[in-house]
BASE-496931 format. One record per residue: z negated, y negated, x of N, C-alpha, C in turn. Coordinates in steps of 0.05 Angstrom, whole numbers, padded with zeros to 5 digits, always signed. Example, Ala and Ser with C-alpha at 12.3 -4.5 7.8 and 13.67 -1.06 7.14 Angstrom:
// BASE-496931
-00156+00114+00264-00156+00090+00246-00156+00066+00264/-00142+00045+00257-00143+00021+00273-00157-00001+00258/
***
This chain:
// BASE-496931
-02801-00802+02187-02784-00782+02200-02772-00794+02225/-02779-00778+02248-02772-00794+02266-02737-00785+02271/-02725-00801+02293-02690-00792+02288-02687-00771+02295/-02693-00752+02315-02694-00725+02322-02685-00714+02290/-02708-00714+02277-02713-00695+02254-02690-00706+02235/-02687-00725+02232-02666-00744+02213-02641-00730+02220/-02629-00713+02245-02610-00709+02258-02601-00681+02245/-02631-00667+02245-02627-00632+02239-02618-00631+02208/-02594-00618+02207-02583-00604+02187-02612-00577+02174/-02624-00588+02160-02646-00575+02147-02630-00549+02131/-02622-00558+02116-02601-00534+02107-02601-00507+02120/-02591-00523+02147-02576-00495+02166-02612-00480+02180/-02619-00497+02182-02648-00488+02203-02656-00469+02183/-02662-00480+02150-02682-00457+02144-02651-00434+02123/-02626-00430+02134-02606-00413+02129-02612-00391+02148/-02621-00361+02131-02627-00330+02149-02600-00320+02143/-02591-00313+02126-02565-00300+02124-02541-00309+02141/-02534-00335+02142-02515-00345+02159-02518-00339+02188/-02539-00333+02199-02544-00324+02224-02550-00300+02231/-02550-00272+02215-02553-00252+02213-02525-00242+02215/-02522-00226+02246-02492-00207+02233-02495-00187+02211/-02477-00183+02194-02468-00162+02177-02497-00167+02153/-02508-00199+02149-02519-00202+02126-02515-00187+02109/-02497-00188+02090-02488-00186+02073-02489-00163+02062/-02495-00132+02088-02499-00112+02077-02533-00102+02073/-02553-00121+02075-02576-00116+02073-02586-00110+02056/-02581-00131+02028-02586-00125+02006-02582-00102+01993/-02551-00096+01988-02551-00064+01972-02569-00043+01997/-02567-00041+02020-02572-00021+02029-02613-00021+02014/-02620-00049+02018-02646-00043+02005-02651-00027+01980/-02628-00043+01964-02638-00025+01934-02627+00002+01928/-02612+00010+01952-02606+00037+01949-02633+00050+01961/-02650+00047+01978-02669+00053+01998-02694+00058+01972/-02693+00040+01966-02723+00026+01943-02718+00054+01913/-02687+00046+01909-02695+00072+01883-02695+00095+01892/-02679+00111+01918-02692+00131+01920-02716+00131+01932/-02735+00117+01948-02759+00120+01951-02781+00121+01916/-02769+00107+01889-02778+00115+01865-02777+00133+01857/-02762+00145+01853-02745+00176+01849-02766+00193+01855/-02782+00189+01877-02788+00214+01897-02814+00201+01885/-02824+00178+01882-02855+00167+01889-02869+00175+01865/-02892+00179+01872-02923+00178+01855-02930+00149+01847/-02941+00147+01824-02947+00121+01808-02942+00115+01785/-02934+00090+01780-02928+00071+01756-02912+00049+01762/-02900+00039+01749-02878+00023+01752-02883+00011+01732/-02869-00021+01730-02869-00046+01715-02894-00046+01701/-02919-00047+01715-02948-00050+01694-02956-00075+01688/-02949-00085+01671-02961-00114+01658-02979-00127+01673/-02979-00151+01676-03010-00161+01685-03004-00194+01665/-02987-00190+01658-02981-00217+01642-02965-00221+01621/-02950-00234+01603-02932-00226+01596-02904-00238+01601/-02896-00256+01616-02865-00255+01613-02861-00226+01626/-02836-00225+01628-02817-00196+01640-02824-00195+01666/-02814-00215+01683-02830-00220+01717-02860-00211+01720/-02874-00207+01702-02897-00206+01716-02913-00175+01710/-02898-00161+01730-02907-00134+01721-02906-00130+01753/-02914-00098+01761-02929-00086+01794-02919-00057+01786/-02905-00059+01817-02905-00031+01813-02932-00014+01838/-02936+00010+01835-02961+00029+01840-02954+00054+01852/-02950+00046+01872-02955+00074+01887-02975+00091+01906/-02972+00109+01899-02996+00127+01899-03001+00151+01918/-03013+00154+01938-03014+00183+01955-03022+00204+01948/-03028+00225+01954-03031+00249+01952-03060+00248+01965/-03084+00255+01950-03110+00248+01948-03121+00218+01936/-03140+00220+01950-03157+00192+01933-03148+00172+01955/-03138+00156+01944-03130+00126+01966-03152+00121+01986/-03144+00109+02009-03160+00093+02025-03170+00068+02016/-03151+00061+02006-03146+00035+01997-03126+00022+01986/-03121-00005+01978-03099-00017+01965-03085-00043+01985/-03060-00034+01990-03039-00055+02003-03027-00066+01986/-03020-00088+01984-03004-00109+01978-02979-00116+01987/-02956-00113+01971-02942-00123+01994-02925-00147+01975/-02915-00175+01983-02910-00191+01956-02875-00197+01975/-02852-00199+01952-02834-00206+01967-02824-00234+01965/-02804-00228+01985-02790-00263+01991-02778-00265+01973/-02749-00286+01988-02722-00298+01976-02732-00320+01964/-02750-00344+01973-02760-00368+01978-02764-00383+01946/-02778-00362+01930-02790-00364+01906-02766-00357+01888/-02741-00360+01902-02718-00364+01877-02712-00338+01870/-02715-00314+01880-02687-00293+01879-02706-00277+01887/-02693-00251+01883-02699-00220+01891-02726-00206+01865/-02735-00188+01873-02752-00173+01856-02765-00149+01868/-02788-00145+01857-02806-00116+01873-02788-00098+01864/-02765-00087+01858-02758-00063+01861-02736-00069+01882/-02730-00084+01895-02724-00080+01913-02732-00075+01947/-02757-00078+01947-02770-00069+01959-02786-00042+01964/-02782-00024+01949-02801+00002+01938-02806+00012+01967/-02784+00024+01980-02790+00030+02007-02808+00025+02024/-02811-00006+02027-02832-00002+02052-02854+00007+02036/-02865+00008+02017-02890+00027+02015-02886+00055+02024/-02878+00060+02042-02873+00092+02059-02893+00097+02070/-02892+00072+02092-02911+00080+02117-02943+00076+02105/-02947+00060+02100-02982+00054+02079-02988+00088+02067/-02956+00088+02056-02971+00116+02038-02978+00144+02051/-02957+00140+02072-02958+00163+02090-02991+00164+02106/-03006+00129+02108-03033+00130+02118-03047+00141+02099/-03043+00143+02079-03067+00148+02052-03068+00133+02036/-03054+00105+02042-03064+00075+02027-03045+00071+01994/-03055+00070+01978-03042+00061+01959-03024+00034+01959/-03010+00029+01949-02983+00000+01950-02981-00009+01918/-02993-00029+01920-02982-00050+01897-02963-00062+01899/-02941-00071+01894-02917-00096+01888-02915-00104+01866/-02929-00135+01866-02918-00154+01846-02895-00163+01848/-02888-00171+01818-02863-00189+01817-02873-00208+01813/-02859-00246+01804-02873-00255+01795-02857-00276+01794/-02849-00299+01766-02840-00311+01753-02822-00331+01773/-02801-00339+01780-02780-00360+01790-02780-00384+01788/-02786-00398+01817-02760-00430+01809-02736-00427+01797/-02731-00436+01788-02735-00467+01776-02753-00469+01747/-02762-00434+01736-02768-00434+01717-02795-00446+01717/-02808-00435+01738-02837-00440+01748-02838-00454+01777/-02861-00470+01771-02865-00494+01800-02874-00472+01821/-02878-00474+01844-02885-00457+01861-02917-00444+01862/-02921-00476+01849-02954-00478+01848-02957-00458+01819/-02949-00445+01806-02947-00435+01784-02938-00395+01795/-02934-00398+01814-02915-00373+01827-02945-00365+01840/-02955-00379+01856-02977-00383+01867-03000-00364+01849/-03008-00379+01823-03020-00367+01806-03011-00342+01793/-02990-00333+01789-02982-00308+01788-02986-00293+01803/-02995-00292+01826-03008-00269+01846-03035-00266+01843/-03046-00290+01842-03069-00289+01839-03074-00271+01806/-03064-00278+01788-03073-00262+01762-03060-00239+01776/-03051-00231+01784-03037-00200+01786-03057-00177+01807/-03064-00191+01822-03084-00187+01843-03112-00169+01833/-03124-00182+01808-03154-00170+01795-03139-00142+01776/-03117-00140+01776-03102-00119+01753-03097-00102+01771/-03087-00105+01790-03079-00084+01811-03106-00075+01824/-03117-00089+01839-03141-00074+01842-03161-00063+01835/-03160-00074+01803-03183-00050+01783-03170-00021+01780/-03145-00016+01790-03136+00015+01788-03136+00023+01817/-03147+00009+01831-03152+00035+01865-03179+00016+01873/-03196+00032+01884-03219+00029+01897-03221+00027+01929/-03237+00004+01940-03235+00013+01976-03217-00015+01974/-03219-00032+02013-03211-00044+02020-03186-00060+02020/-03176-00080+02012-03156-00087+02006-03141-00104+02028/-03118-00096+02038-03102-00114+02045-03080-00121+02037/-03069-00147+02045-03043-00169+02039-03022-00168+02050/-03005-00161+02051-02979-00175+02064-02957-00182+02052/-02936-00199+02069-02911-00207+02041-02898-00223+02070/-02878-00224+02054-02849-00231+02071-02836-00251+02063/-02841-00283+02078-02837-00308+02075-02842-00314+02060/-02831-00319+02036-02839-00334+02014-02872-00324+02008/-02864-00289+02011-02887-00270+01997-02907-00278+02021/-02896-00282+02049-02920-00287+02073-02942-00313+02054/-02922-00334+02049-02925-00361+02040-02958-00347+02019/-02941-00331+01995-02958-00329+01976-02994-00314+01978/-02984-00284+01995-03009-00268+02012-03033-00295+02019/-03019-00318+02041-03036-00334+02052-03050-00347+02042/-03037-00357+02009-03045-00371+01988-03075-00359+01981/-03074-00334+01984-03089-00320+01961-03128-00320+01979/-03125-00333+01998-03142-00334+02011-03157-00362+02017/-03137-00385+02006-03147-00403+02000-03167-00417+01982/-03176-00435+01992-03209-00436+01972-03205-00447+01930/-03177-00459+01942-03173-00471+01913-03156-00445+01894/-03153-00419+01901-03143-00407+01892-03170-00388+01894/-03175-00388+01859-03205-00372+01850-03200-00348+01840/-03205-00331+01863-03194-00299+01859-03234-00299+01848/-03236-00273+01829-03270-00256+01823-03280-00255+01851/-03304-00260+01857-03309-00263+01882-03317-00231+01889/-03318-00209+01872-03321-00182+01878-03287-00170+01883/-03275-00182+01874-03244-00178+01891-03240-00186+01918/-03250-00219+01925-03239-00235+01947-03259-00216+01974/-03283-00203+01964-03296-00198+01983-03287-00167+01986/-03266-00161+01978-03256-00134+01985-03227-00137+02005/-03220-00157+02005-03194-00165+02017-03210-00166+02050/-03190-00143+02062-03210-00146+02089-03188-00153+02104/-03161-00159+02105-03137-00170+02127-03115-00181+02106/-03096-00195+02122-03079-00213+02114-03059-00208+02130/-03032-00207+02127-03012-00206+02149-02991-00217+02137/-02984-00248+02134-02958-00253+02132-02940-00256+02140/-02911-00240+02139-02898-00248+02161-02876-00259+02151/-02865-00268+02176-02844-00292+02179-02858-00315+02153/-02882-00316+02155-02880-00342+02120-02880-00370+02128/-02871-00380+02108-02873-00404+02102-02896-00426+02103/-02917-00437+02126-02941-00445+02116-02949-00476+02114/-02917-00479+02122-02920-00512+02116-02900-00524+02101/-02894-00532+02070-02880-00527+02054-02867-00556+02054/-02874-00582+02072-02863-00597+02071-02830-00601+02082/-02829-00587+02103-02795-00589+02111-02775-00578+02094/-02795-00563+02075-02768-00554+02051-02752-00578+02036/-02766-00599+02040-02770-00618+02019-02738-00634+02031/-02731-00625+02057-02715-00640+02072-02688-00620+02058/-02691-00595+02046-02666-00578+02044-02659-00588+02020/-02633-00576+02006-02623-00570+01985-02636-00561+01964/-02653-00535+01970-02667-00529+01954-02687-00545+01941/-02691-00560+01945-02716-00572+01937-02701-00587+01905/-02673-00582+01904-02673-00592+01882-02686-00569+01863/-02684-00546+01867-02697-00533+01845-02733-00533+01847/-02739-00540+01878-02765-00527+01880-02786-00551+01860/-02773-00578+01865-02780-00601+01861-02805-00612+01872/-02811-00608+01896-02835-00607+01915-02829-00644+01926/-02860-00656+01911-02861-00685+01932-02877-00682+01951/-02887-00696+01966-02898-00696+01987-02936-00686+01979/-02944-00687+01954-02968-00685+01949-02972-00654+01934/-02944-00645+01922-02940-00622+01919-02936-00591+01949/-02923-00601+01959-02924-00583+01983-02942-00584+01997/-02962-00605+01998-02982-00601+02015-02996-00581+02006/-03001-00580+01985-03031-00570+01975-03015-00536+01964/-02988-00536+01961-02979-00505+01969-02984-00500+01998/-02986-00513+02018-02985-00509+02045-03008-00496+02056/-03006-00471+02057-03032-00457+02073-03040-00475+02100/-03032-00494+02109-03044-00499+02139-03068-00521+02130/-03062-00530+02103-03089-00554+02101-03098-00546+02090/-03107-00520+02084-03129-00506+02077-03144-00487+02085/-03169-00482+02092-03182-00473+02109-03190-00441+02095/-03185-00420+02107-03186-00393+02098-03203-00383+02094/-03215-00363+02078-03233-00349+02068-03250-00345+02087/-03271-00341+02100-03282-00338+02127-03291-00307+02122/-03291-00291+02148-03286-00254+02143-03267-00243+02150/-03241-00257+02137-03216-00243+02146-03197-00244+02157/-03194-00224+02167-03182-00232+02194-03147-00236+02189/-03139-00243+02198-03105-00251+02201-03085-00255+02226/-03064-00243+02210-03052-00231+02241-03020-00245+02225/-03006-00272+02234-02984-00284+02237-02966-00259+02238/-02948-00253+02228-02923-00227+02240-02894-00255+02242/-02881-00246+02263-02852-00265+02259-02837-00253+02277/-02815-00250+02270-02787-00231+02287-02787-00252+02310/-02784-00246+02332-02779-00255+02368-02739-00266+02364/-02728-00257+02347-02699-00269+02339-02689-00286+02319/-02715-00291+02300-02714-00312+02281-02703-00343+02281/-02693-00353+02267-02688-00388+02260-02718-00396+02277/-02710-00418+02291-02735-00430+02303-02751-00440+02276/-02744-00448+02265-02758-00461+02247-02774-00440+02232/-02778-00421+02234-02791-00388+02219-02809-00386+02244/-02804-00393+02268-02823-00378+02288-02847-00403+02297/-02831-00429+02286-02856-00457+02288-02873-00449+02264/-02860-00444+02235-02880-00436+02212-02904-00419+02215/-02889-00400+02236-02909-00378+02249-02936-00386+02261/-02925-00403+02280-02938-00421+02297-02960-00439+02285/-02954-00452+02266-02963-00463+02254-02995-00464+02244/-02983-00433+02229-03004-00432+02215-03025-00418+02233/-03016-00398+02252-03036-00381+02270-03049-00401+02287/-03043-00431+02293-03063-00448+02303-03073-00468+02282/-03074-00466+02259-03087-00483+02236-03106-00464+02229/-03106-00433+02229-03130-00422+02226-03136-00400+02246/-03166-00424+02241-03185-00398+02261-03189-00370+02266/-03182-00363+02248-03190-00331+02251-03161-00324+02255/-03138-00332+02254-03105-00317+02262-03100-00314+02287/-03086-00294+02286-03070-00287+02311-03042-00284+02302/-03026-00295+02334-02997-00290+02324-02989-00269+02335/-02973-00260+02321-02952-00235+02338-02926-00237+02333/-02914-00250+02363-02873-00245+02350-02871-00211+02361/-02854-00205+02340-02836-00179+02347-02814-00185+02360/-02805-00170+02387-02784-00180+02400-02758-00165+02385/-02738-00182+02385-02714-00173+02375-02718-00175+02351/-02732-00171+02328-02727-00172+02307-02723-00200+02296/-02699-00193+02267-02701-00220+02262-02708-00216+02227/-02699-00237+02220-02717-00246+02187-02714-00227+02169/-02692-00214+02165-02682-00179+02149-02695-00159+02167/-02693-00155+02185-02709-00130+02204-02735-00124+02208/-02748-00158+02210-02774-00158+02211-02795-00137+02198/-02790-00133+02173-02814-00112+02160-02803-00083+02161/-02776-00071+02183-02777-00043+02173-02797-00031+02185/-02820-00039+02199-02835-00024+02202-02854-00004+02180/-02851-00027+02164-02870-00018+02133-02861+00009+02128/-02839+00016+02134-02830+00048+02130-02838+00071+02137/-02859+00060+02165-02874+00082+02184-02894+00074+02199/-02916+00111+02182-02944+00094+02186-02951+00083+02219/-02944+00086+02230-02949+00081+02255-02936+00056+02272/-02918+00047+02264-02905+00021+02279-02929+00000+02284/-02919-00014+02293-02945-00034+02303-02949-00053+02281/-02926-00055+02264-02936-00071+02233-02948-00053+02218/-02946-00039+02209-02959-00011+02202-02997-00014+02214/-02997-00016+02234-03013-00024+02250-03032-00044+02250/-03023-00070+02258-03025-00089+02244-03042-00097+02217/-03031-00083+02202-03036-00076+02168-03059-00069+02168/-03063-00043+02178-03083-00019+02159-03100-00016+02190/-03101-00019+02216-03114-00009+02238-03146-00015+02228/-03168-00008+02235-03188-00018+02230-03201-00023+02208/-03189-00020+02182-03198-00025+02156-03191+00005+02137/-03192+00023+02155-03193+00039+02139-03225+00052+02143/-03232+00063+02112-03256+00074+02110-03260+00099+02125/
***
């Protein structure tokens, strides 16, 4: 570690809430957003793919035969949050035609990351045997982290699944899991140096086919917009895109409407 890095308060760099005005109101306003987007939605809710309690998807569904199946996997840096708090952004997908999966999927400290990891992947062949047609990924940091995972070679998705996954869009994620190792958290994550690597999407070389598009808010913690960075020049086939102004909570309200340029992003070109 050279002294530069020895200097940075790691803590504070990878801290989103402390630098967000009016944090604090993000959360409820989501889960007020998410149950009435349930209320109103077509689908299924909490469908098994495993059995602890965490590991269930919820399914939402358009009005005709899907285009296809989106993904969308969430953050809160493996520890915290849950797919019903997210229900909402499946708006804009559905408003395209596209069906929306959200997994949940098992916690640090209960589960190693590398174990969180494999929970998408088993969730992944369950969700897509109930919609037909092209599949895309996305997820939000942690979930960016996990999406990226799922394209890696040591993670053995059916190869009649992996070859239906036609884009990837993680945003704001996590793709190099070693500087966690410098935070606090890491007492729960328990990541050594031979553990984060091999969570680390950047030393692993991606599925070749699909294409990937970096998303990261233009107002983010630097340390979210080098992650960015990161990984969109570790693989070949990525492109980055900052959104200007947005920061780490703002970043995905596009998901709400089919047309924003994450919206975009997502679904442009891969539909049938």
């Amino acid at each position: 570690m050279s002294r530069h890095e020895d200097a940075i308060d790691w803590d504070d760099a990878y801290a989103n809430a402390a630098h967000i005005p009016g944090a604090e109101e993000y959360p409820p306003r989501w889960d007020a957003e998410a149950a009435a987007f349930r209320a109103a939605a077509r689908g299924a809710v909490d469908v098994a793919y495993g059995d602890h309690p965490r590991q269930r998807f919820d399914l939402f569904l358009p009005r005709g035969t899907p285009r296809g199946l989106m993904v969308f996997v969430h953050g809160g840096y493996w520890l915290r949050f849950d797919k019903s708090t997210w229900s909402h952004l499946a708006a804009g997908p559905l408003a395209r035609g596209w069906a929306v999966a959200m997994p949940g999927y098992r916690l640090v400290p209960e589960v190693t990351i590398a174990r969180i990891t494999a929970d998408i992947a088993a969730a992944l062949p369950v969700m897509a045997a109930r919609v037909a047609g092209p599949i895309a990924l996305t997820g939000h940091s942690a979930g960016g982290h996990l999406v990226a995972r799922m394209i890696c070679p040591d993670v053995a998705l059916p190869e009649a699944l992996a070859t239906r996954i036609a884009r990837v869009v993680p945003i704001s994620p996590v793709s190099d899991l070693r500087p966690l190792r410098r935070t606090r958290m890491n007492d729960q994550f328990g990541l050594d140096d031979a553990a984060a690597r091999a969570e680390s999407p950047i030393f692993h070389t991606p599925r070749p086919g699909v294409g990937v598009t970096t998303w990261v808010g233009g107002a983010e913690r630097p340390v979210f917009l080098d992650q960015a960075r990161w990984l969109a020049d570790a693989w070949p086939n990525s492109t980055l895109h900052v959104d200007p102004g947005r920061h780490h909570f703002d970043v995905i309200d596009g998901l709400t409407q089919p047309d924003s340029p994450l919206s975009r992003a997502i679904l442009d070109g891969i539909e049938p």
